[in-house]
C-alpha positions as CSV (number, residue, x, y, z in Angstrom):
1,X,16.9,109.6,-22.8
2,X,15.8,110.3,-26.3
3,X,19.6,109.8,-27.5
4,X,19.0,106.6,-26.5
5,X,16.1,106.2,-28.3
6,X,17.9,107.9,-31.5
7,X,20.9,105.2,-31.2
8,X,18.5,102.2,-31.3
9,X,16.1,103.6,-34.1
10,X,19.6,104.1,-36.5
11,X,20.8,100.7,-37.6
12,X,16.9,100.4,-39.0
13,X,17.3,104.1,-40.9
14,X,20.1,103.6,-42.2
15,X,19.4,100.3,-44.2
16,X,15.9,101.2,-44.6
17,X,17.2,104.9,-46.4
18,X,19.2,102.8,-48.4
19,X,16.9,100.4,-49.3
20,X,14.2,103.5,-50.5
21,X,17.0,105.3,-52.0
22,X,17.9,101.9,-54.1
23,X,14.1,101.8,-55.5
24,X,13.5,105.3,-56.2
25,X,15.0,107.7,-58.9
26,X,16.0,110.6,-56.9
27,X,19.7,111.6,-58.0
28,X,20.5,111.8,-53.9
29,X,19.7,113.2,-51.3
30,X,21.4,113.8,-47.3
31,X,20.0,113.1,-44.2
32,X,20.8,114.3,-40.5
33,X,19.4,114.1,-37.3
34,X,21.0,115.8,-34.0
35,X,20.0,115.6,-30.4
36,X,21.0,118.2,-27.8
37,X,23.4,120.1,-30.3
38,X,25.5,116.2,-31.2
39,X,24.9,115.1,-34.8
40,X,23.9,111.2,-34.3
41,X,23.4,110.2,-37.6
42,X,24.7,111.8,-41.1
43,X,24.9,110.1,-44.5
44,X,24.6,111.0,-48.1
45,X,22.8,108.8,-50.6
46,X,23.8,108.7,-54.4
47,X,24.9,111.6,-56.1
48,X,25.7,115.2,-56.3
49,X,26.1,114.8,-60.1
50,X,25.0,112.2,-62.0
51,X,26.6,112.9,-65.7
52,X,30.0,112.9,-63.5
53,X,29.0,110.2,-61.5
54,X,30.1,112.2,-58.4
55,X,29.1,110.2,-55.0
56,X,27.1,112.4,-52.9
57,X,28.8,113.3,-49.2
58,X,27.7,115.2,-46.1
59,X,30.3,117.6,-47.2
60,X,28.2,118.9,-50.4
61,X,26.5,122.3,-50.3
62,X,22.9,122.6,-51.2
63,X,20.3,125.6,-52.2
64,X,17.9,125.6,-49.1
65,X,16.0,128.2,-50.8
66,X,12.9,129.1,-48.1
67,X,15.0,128.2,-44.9
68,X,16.5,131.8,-46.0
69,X,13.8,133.0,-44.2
70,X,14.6,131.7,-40.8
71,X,17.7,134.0,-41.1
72,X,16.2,137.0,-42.3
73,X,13.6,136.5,-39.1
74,X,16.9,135.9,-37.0
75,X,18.5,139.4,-38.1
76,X,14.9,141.7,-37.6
77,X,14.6,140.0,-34.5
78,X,18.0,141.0,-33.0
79,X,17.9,144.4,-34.6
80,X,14.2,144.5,-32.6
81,X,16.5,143.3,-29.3
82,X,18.8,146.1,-30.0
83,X,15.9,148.1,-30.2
84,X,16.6,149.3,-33.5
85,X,13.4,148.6,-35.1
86,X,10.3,147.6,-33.5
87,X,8.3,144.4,-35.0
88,X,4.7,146.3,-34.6
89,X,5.7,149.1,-36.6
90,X,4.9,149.6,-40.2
91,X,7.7,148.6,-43.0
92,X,7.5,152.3,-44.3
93,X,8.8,153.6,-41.4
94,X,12.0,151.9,-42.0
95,X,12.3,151.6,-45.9
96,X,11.4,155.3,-46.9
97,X,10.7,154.3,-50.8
98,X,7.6,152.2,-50.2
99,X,5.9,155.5,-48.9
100,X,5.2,156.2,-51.8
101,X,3.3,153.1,-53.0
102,X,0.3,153.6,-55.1
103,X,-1.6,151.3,-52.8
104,X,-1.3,153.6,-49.8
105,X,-2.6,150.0,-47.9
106,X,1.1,149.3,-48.2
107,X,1.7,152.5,-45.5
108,X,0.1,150.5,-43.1
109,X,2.0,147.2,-43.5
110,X,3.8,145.7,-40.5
111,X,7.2,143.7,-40.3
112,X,5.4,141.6,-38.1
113,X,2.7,141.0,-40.6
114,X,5.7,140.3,-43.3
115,X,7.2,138.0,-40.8
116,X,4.1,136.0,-40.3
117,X,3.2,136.0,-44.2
118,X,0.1,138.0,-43.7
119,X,0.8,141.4,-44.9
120,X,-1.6,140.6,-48.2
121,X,1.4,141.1,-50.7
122,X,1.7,139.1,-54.0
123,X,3.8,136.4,-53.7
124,X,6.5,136.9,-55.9
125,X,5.4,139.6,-58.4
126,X,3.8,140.0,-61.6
127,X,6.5,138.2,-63.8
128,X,8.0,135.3,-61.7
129,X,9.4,133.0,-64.2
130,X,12.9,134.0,-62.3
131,X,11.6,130.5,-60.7
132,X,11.8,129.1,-63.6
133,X,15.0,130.8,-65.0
134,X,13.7,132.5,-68.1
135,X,15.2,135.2,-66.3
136,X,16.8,136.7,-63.6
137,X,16.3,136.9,-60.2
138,X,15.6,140.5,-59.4
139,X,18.2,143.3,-58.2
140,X,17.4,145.8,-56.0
141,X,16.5,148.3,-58.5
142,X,14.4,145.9,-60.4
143,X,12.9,144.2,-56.9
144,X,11.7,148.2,-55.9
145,X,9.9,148.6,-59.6
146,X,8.1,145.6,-59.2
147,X,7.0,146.0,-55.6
148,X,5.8,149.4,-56.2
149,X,3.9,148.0,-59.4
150,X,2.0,145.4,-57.1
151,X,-1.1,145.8,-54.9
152,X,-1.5,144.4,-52.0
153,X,-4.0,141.1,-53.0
154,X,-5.8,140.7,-49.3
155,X,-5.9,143.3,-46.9
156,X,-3.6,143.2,-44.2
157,X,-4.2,140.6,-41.2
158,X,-6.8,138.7,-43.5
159,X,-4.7,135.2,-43.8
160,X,-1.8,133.7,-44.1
161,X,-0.4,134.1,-47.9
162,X,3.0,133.1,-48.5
163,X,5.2,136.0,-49.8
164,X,8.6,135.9,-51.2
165,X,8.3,139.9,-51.6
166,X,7.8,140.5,-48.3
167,X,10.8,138.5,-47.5
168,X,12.9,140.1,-50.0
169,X,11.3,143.6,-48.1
170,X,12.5,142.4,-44.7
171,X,16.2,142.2,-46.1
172,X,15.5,145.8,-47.1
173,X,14.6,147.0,-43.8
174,X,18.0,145.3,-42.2
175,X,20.3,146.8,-45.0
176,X,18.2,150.4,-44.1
177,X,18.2,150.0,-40.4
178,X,21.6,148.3,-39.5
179,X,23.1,150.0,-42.7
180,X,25.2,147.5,-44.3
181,X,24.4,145.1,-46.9
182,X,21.6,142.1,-45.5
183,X,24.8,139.6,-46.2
184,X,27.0,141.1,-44.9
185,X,24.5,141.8,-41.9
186,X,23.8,137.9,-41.7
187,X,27.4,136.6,-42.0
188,X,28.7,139.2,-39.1
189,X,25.9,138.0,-36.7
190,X,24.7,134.7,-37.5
191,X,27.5,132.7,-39.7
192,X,30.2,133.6,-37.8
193,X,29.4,133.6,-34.2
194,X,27.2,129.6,-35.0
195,X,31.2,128.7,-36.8
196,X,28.6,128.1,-39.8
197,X,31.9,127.9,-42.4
198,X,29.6,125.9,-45.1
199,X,27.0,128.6,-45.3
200,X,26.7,131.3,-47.2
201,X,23.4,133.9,-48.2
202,X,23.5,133.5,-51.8
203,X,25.6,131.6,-54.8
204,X,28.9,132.2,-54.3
205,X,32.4,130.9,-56.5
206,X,34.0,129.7,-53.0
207,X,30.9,127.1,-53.1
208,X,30.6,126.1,-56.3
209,X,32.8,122.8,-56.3
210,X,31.2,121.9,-53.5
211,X,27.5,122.2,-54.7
212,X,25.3,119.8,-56.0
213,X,24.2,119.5,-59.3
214,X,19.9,120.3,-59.1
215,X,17.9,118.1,-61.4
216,X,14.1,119.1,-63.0
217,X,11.3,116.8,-62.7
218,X,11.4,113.7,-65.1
219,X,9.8,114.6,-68.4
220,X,8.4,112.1,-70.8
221,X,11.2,110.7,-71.7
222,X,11.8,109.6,-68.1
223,X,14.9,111.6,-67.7
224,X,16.3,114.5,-65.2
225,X,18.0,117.1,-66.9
226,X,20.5,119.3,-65.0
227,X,20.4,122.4,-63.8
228,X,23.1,125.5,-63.7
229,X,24.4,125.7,-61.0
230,X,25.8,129.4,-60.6
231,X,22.5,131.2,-60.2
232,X,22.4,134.1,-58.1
233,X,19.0,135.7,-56.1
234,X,20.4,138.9,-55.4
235,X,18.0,141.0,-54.3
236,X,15.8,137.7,-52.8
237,X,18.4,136.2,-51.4
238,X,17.0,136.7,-47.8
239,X,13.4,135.0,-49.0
240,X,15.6,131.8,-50.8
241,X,19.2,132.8,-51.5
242,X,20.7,131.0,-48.7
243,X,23.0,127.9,-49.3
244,X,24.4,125.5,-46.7
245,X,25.3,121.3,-46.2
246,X,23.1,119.7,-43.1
247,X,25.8,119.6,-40.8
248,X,25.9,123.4,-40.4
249,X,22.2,123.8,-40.3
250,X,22.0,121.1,-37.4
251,X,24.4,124.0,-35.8
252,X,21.8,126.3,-36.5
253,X,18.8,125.4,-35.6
254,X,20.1,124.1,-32.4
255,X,20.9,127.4,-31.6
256,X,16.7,128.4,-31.8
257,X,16.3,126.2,-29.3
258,X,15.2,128.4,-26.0
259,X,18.0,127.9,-23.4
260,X,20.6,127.7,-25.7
261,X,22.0,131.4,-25.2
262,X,22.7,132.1,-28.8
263,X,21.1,134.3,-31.7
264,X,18.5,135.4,-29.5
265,X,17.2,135.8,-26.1
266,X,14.2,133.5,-25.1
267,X,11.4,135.5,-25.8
268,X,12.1,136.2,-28.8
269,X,12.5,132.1,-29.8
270,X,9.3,131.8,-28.0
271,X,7.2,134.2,-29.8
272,X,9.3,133.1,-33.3
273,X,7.9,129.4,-32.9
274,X,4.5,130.4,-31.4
275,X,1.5,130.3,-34.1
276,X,0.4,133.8,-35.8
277,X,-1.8,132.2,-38.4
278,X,-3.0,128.6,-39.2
279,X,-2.9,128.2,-43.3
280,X,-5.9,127.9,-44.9
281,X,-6.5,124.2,-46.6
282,X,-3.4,122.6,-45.5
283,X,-3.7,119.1,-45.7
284,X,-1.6,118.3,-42.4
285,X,-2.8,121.9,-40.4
286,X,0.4,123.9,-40.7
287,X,0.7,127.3,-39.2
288,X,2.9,130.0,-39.4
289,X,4.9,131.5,-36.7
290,X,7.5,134.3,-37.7
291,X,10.0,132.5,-40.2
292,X,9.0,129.0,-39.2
293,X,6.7,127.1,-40.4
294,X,4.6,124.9,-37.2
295,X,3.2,121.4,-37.8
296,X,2.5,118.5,-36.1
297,X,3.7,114.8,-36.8
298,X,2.1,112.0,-34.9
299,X,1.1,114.5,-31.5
300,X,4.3,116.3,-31.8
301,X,4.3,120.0,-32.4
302,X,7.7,120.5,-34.3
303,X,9.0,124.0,-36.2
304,X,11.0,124.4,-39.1
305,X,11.1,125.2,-42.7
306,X,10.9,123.5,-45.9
307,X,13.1,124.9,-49.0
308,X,12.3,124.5,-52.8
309,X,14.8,126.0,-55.7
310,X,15.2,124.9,-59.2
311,X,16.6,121.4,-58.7
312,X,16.1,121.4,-55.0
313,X,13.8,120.3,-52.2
314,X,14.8,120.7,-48.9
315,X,13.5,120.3,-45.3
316,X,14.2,120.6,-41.4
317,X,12.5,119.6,-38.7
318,X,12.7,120.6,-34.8
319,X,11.1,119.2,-31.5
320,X,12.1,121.3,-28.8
321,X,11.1,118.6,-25.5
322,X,13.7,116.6,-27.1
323,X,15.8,118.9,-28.5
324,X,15.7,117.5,-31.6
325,X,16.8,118.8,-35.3
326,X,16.2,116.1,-38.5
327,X,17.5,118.0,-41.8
328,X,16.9,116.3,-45.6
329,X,18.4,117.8,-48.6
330,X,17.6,116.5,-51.9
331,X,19.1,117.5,-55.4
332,X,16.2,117.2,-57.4
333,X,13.0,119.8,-57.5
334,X,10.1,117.1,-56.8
335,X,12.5,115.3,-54.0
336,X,10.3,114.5,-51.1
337,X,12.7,116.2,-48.4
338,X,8.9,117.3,-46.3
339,X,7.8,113.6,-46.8
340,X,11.4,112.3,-45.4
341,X,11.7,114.4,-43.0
342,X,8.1,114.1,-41.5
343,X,8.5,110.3,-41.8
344,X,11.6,110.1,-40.4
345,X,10.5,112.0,-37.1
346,X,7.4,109.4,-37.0
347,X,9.9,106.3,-37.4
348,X,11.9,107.9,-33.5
349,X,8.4,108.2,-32.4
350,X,7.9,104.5,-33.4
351,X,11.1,103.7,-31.5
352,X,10.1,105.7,-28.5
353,X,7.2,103.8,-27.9
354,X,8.8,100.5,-28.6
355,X,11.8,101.8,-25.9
356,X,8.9,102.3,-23.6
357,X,7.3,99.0,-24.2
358,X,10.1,96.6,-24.0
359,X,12.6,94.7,-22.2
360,X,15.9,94.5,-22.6
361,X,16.6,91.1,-22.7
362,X,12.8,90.7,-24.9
363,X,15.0,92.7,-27.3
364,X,17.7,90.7,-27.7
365,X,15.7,87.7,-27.8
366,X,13.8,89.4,-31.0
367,X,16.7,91.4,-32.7
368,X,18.4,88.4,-34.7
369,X,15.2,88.2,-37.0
370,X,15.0,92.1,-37.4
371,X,16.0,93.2,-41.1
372,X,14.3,94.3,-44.5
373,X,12.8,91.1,-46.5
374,X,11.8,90.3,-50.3
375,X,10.0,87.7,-51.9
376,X,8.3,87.9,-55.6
377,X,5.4,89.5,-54.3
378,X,6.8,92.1,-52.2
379,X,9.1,93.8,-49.2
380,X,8.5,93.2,-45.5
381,X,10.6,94.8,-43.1
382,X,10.3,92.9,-39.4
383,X,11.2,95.6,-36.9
384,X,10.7,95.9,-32.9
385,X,8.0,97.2,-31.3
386,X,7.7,97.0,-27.5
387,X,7.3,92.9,-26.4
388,X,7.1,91.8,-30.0
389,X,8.0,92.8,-33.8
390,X,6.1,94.0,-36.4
391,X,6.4,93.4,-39.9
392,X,5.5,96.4,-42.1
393,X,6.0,98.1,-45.8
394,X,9.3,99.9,-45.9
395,X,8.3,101.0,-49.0
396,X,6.9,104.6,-47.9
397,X,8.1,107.4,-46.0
398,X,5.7,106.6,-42.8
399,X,6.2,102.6,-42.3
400,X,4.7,102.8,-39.1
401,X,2.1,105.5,-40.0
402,X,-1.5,104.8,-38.3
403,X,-2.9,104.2,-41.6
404,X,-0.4,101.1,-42.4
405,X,-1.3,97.8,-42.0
406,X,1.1,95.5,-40.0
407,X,1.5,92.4,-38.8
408,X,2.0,91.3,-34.8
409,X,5.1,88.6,-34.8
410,X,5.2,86.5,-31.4
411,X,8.2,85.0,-30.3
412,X,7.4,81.3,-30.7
413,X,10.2,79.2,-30.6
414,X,14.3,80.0,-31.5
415,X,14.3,80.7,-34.7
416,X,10.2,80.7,-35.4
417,X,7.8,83.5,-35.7
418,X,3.9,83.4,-35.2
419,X,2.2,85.7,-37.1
420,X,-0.3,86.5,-33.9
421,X,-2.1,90.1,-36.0
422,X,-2.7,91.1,-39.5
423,X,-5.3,91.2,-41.9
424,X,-7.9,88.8,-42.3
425,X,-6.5,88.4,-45.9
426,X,-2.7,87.7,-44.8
427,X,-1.6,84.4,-43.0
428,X,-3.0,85.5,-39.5
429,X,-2.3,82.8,-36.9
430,X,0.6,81.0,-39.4
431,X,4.3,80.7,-38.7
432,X,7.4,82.0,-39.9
433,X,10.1,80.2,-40.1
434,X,13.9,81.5,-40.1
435,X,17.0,80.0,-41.4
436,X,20.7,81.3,-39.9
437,X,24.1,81.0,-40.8
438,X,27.0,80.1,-38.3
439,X,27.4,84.2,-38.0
440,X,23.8,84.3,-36.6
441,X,22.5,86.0,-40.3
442,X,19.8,85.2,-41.9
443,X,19.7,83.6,-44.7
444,X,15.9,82.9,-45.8
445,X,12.8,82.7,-44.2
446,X,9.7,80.4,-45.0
447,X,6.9,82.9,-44.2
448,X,3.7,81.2,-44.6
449,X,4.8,78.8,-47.1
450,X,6.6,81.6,-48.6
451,X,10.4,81.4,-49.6
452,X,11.3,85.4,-48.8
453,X,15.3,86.6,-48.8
454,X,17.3,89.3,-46.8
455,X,16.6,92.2,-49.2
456,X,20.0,92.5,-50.5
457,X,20.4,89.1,-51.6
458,X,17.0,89.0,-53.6
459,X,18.1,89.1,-57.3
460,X,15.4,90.1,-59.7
461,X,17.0,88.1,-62.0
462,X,16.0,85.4,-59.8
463,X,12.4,86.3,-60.8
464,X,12.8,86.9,-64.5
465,X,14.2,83.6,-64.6
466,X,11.5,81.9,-62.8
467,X,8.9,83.9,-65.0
468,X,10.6,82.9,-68.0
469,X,12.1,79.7,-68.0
């Protein structure tokens, strides 16, 4: 079982998130991964304010901006159950005032095609420092003057072209169709019936003890500066309004899972998650279904969506086969919440291999020397794979990426180490050599004729006094 898998792979994440979180500056940032609906791992790292010196917890509320979307694709979807609206029809037919759009292109727009971010549209308007809080995010009166003072930019079903408008649209066309406000709309039949209690649609006072402190980029001074906190999206709130902790989106994207019974029936999951559009010069080949965003990390095809807000990076990941849901929320706007989350579902995969590869009592013959290492040179971390261990760099988000280099440890003799595979430049075919206390810890190693230390008892003090005595 994969939960299995999960529960073996978490004594490595969590000292190895530690140890990256240690060595990075990143104010903090959470992390949760859930299997079959069951959280199995859920911790906070640093802080939620910095100035205050508040400790970050699992209980903090973040902005996850662009997973918005993902509910606004929830709500037309069940209003196209109810047959209310139907996905293939154009957006005109449902919000009367975009008839009369100079660019009469705009007639002929879909809510499929603003589902699937290929309806054209400009991406969030003529004057979009709102992003960068020169000014405010629009209200409905001002979202309608500057949609109807914006061409399309591509005809419609060219390509895929990220739109906040058309997201912002699609919460028109619930409020027109359903008739009540597109929060009110979302917290009647999403929120409630999931018991999502920590989410709301857009900035709210309720939240606002609760909710982390963003940071901007470090300038050249080196330093984060913080962010207000109380900013409402109004009118975009169903494109990147939305605010919730990971816990509660575990809960909900669970519920996307087909067979789960909840939000929506399974053919409309399936056609959600299924690809409408690859995206032109994507570096990794995403696509696009409708309100998640399709990748593929080391041969597995996993949906989500990925959130960015001013002071905010945000990320989840799903695998369906496994059932599985990995959420990172950072409070900074260039944390790496895709990196994390992508590397993160590549460290289980490493895991799942290794479960498939090994013995049990191999295992426990190898897990005593298991652990993150540091000598003046460097950081190893010596980790199970299958019959043997490998010793790779834990610093980096994909430690057991294809690309990495890594080392083959053998088993070769109680508390000794042969370093069977690495690079012609390391100490291929040399020994390591470990050294335990009474508890069964390790207290050093001799690695090739190099002194190295459990990780948390290196002192870099050590090596300034060694430099400079």
């Amino acid at each position: 079982m994969f939960k299995d898998v999960v529960s073996r792979a978490v004594p490595f994440i969590e000292h190895w998130l530690q140890f990256r979180y240690e060595r990075m500056e990143m104010p903090g940032f959470v992390v949760a991964i859930a299997i079959e609906g069951k959280i199995e791992f859920l911790k906070a790292y640093g802080y939620a304010d910095t100035e205050q010196r508040e400790p970050l917890t699992t209980d903090h509320v973040f902005r996850i901006a662009s997973h918005s979307k993902t509910f606004a694709a929830t709500a037309i979807m069940q209003l196209a159950e109810e047959k209310l609206l139907h996905i293939d029809q154009p957006v005109a037919a449902y919000v009367p005032w975009l008839r009369d759009h100079k660019d009469h292109r705009m007639e002929k727009v879909t809510i499929r095609q603003l589902l699937s971010h290929s309806a054209g549209m400009i991406r969030d308007g003529k004057d979009a420092n709102f992003w960068q809080l020169t000014n405010s995010f629009h209200d409905l009166a001002d979202f309608k003057k500057a949609i109807m003072d914006c061409d399309l930019v591509f005809d419609t079903n060219k390509q895929m072209k990220y739109s906040n408008f058309g997201y912002a649209l699609l919460g028109c066309v619930v409020e027109e169709v359903y008739g009540m406000p597109f929060g009110s709309y979302v917290q009647a039949k999403i929120l409630q019936p999931l018991g999502l209690s920590n989410t709301t649609t857009d900035f709210n006072e309720g939240i606002l003890s609760r909710l982390v402190v963003g940071y901007t980029r470090r300038g050249r001074e080196k330093l984060r500066q913080p962010i207000e906190k109380t900013i409402d999206t109004r009118q975009m709130a169903s494109a990147t309004g939305f605010c919730s902790t990971a816990g509660d989106l575990c809960k909900y994207f669970d519920a996307h899972f087909v067979g789960s019974k909840k939000l929506l029936g399974d053919e409309s999951k399936k056609e959600m998650q299924r690809t409408q559009w690859k995206v032109k010069n994507s570096q990794i080949g995403e696509e696009y279904g409708l309100g998640f965003q399709i990748e593929t990390v080391v041969d597995r095809k996993v949906y989500g969506h990925g959130g960015a807000f001013p002071g905010q990076r945000t990320k989840t990941i799903c695998e369906a086969d496994e059932r599985l849901v990995v959420v990172v929320l950072t409070n900074c706007i260039d944390g790496e919440a895709s990196f994390m989350a992508r590397g993160l579902v590549s460290v289980l995969e490493h895991f799942q291999y290794s479960a498939d590869s090994s013995d049990s009592e191999t295992i426990e013959q190898l897990r005593k020397f298991e652990g993150i290492y540091t000598s003046f040179w460097g950081d190893l971390a010596i980790v199970e794979s299958g019959r043997n261990l490998i010793g790779v760099d834990p610093n980096t988000w994909f430690p057991f990426g294809r690309d990495q280099e890594e080392q083959v440890l053998e088993l070769a003799g109680e508390n000794r180490l042969k370093i069977a595979k690495a690079n012609g430049y390391n100490s291929v075919g040399e020994y390591a050599e470990f050294d335990f206390d009474f508890n069964g810890e390790v207290i050093s190693i001799d690695y090739a004729g190099y002194n190295m230390l459990p990780e948390s008892e290196y002192s870099n003090e050590f090596a300034k006094a060694k430099v400079h005595r």
